[in-house]
C-alpha positions in Angstrom: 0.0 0.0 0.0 0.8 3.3 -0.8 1.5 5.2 1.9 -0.9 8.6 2.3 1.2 11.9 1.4 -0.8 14.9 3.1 0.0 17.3 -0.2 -0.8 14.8 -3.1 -0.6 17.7 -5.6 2.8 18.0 -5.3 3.5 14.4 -6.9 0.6 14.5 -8.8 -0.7 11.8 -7.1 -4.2 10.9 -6.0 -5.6 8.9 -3.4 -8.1 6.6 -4.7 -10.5 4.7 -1.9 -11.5 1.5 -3.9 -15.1 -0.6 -3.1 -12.6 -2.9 -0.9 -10.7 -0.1 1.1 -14.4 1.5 1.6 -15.5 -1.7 3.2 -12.6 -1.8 5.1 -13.3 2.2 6.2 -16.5 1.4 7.0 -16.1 -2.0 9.6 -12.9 -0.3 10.6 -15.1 2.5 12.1 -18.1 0.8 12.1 -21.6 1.2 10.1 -23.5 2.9 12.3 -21.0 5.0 13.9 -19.8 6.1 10.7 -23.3 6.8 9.3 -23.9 9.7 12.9 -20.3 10.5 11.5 -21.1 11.4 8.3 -24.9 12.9 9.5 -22.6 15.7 11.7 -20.6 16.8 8.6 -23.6 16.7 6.3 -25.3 19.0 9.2 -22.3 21.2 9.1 -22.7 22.1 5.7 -26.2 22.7 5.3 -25.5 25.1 8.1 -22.8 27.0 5.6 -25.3 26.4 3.0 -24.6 30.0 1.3 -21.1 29.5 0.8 -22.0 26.4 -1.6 -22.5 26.7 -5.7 -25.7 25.1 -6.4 -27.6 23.6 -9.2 -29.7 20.5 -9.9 -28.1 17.6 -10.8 -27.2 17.3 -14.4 -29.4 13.9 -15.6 -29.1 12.5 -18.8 -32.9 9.9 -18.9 -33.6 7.2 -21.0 -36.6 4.8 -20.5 -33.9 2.3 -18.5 -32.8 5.3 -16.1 -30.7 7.9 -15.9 -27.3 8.9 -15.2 -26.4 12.3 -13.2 -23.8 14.6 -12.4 -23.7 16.1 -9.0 -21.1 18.9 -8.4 -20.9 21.5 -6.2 -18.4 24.4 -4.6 -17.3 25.4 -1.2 -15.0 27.8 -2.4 -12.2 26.1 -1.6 -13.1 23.0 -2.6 -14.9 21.2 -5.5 -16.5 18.3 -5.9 -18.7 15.8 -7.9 -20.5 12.7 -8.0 -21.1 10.5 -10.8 -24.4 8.3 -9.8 -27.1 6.1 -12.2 -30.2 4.6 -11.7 -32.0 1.9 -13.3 -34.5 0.2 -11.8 -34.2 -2.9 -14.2 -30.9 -3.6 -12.6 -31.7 -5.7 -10.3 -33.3 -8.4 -12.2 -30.4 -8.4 -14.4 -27.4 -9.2 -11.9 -26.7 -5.4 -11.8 -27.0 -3.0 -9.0 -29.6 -0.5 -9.8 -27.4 2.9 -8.1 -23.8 2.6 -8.5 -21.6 5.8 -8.5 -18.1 7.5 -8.1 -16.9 10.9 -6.5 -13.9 13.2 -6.5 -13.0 16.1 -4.7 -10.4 18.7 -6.2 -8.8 22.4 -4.9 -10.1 25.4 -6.4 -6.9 27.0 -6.1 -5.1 25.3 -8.8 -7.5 22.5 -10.0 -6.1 19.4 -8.3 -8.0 16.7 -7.7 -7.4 15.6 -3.8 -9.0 12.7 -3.9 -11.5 10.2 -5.8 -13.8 7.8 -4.3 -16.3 4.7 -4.6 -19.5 5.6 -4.0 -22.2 3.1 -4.1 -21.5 2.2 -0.5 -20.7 6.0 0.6 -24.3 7.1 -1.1 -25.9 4.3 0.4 -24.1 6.0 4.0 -24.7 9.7 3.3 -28.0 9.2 2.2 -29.0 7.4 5.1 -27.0 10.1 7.1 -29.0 12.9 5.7 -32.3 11.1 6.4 -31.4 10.2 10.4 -30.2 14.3 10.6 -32.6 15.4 9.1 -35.4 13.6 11.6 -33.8 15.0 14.2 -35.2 18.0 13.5 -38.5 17.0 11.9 -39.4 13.9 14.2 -41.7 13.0 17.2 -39.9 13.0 20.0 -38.7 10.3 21.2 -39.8 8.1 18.3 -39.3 5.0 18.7 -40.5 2.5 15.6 -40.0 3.6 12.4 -41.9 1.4 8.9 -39.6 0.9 6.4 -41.6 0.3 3.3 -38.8 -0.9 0.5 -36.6 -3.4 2.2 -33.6 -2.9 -0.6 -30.4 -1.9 -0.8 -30.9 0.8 1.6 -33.2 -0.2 3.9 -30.2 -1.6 6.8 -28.5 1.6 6.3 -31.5 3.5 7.1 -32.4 1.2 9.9 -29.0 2.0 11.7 -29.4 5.4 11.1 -32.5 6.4 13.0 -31.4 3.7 15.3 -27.9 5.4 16.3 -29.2 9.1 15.5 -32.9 9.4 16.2 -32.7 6.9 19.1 -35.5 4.6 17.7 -35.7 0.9 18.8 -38.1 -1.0 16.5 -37.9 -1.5 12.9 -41.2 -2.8 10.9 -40.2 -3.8 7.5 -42.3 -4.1 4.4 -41.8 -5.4 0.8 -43.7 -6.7 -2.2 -40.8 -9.2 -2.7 -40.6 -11.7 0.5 -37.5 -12.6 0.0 -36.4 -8.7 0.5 -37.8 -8.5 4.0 -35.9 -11.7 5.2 -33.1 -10.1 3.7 -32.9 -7.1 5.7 -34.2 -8.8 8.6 -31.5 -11.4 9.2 -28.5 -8.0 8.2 -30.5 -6.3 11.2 -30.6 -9.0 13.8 -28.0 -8.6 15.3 -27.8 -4.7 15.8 -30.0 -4.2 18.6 -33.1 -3.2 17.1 -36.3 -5.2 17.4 -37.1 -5.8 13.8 -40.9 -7.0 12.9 -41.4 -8.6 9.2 -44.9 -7.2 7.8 -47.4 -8.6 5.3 -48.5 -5.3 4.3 -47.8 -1.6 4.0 -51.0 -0.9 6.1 -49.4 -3.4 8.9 -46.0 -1.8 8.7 -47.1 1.7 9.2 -49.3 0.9 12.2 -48.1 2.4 15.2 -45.3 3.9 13.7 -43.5 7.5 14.5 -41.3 7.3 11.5 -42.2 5.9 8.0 -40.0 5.6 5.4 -40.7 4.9 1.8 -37.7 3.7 -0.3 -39.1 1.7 -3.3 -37.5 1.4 -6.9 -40.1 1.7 -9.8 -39.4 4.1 -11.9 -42.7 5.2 -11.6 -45.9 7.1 -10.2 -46.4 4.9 -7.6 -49.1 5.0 -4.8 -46.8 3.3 -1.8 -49.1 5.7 0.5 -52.2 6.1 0.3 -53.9 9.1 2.3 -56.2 6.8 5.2 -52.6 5.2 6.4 -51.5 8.4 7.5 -52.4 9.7 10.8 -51.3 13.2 12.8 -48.0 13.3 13.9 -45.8 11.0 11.7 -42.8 12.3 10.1 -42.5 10.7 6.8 -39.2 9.9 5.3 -39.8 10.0 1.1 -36.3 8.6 -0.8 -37.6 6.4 -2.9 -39.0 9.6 -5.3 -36.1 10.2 -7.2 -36.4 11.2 -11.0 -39.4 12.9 -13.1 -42.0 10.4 -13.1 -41.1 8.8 -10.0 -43.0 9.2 -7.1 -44.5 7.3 -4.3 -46.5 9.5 -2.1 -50.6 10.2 -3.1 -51.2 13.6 -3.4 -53.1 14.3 -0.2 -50.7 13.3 1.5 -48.5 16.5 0.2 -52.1 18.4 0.6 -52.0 17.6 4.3 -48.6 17.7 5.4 -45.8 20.5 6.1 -43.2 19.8 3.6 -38.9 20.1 4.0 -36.4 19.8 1.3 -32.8 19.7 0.6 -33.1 22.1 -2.7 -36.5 23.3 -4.8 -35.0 23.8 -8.0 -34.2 20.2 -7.8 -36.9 18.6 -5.6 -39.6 19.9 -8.0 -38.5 18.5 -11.1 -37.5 15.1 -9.4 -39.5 14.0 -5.8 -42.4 13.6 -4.5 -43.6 17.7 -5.2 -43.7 17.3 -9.3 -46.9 16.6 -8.4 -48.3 19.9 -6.6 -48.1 23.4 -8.2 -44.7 25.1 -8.5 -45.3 27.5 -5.6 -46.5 25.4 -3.4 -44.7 26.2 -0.2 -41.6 24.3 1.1 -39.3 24.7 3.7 -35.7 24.4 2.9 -33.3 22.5 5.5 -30.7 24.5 5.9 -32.9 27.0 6.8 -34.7 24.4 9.4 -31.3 23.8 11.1 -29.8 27.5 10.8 -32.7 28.4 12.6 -34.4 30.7 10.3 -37.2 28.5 9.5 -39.1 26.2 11.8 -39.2 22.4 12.0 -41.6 20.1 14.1 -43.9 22.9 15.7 -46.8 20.3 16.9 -47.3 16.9 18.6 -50.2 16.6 15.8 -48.2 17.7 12.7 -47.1 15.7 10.1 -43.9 16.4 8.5 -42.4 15.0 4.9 -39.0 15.3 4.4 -39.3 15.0 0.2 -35.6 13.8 -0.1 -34.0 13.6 -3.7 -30.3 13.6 -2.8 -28.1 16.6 -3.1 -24.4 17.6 -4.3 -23.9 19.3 -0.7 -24.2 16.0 1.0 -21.8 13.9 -1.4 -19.3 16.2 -0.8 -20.1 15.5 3.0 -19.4 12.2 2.6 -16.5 12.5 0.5 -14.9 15.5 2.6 -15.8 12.9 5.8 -14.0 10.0 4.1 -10.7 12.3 3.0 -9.9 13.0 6.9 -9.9 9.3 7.4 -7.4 8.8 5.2 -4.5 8.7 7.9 -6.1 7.0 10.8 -7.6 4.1 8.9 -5.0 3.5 6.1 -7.5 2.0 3.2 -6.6 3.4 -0.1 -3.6 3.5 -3.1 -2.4 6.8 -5.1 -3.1 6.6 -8.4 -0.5 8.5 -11.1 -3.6 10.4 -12.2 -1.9 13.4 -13.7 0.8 14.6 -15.5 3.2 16.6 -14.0 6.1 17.2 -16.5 9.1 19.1 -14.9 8.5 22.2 -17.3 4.6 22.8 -17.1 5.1 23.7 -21.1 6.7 20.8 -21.8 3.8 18.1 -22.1 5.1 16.8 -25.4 8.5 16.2 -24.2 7.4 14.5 -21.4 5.8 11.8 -23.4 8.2 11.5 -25.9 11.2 11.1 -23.1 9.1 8.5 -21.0 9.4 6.0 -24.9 13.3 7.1 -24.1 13.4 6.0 -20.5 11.3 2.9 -21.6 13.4 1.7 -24.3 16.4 2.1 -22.1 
């Protein structure tokens, strides 16, 4: 292994964190630890949200799914995420979200590091959605309904369970096998976990539901009656035009919080109300220039699409544990001739060295 060199830039090198050093990162530290890890820094940046470029994601659909861009700005430092998803993946043998990420320094370009990031979306996105209930949540919720018991539903679990404090976790899927799935990667983390035959069952008694399904589709995973006063609901699965999985009434009836509006209303669960229908932004929420969770009989949506702010979270989280935790190479990513002018020389005197 290479070892870590604090100013890559000046070798041009770059350190890479593969799928295997991520896994390593992660049971190093541990899942759910590193999840309320990540949650703090993606709360520190919404609360320096100004300083941040923003746009929506840059999506390229097709009728299989899309592929996206996701950069943004600190200032100081830049950084991007490269992230599909095809819901026809998983019949296939593929994964139906995989993605990569780099970070760079504005000052002269460099990229400082680049990064899996299937497993750290899966972590950040969880992250976001535990931080974000602390604000909007019951307190002192205790069982959340997790309808869509895929790829992220574990993540999610140890998320409210480590941040949020909740102890029970009611899982529903249309695919059986999905729900045993998840059930046996949860049994042994402390939480009481309850396998459902229906939505309706799932969502019974719960503080916290949250919907993370896969269609790339309108969907009706909620329907109004299930949906009582004071739930927080948890919407993730809503991810792309088209895509949704919330009725309408539900919008109708509840206070709703997002990351960004520009991109929340083309892609979650708010393509389906008017463009100035009122939302509350979450840095604003946890600034404290906007109110959260004002009433015990309120019920709160956090319409969550995923944003650039908190992949670079995750990715500025994962660079300072570079050189406690060891996992990851330095790739000769980029040319660094002795004369900057002389690129061409370079090349031609590496055939020299070669030959030699």
């Amino acid at each position: 292994m290479t070892k870590h060199n604090p100013n890559p830039s000046a070798l041009a090198m770059v350190p890479f964190v593969s799928v295997d050093d991520m896994m390593n990162i992660v049971n190093t530290i541990g899942p759910a630890k590193m999840i309320a890890e990540i949650a703090e820094y993606v709360e520190a940046d919404f609360k320096r949200w100004d300083l941040f470029d923003k746009t929506p994601r840059v999506a390229s659909h097709s009728k299989e799914g899309v592929i996206e861009l996701m950069p943004t700005s600190d200032g100081e430092t830049y950084g991007f995420k490269y992230v599909n998803g095809h819901p026809a993946n998983m019949a296939r043998g593929f994964q139906t979200v995989t993605a990569f990420g780099l970070l760079a320094r504005v000052d002269n370009g460099y990229p400082v590091l680049l990064s899996e990031m299937t497993i750290l979306t899966a972590l950040r996105t969880a992250a976001t959605s535990a931080i974000v209930a602390k604000y909007l949540a019951p307190k002192n919720s205790k069982i959340m309904a997790m309808i869509g018991n895929g790829a992220q539903c574990e993540f999610q679990a140890l998320a409210f369970k480590e941040v949020v404090g909740i102890d029970t976790v009611k899982l529903y899927d249309v695919d059986p096998q999905a729900s045993a799935k998840a059930a046996s990667n949860l049994k042994s983390t402390g939480l009481n976990v309850i396998v459902c035959d229906s939505s309706q069952d799932a969502v019974t008694g719960a503080d916290i539901i949250t919907t993370c399904t896969a269609d790339k589709q309108c969907a009706t995973i909620l329907t109004d009656n299930m949906i009582g006063s004071g739930i927080h609901i948890n919407a993730i699965g809503g991810d792309c035009p088209g895509k949704t999985e919330l009725h309408k009434d539900i919008l109708l009836r509840s206070d709703i919080f997002v990351e960004y509006p520009p991109q929340t209303r083309i892609e979650g669960e708010i393509q389906q109300l008017a463009d100035d229908h009122a939302v509350t932004q979450m840095w604003q929420v946890m600034t404290g220039k906007a109110k959260g969770r004002t009433s015990e009989n309120q019920i709160t949506l956090f319409d969550s699409v995923g944003f650039a702010t908190e992949d670079f979270s995750a990715l500025r989280y994962i660079r300072d544990q570079l050189e406690t935790t060891g996992h990851y190479v330095e790739l000769d990513m980029l040319a660094d001739p002795d004369d900057p002018r002389d690129l061409f020389g370079m090349v031609t005197r590496h055939k020299e060295t070669k030959s030699n």
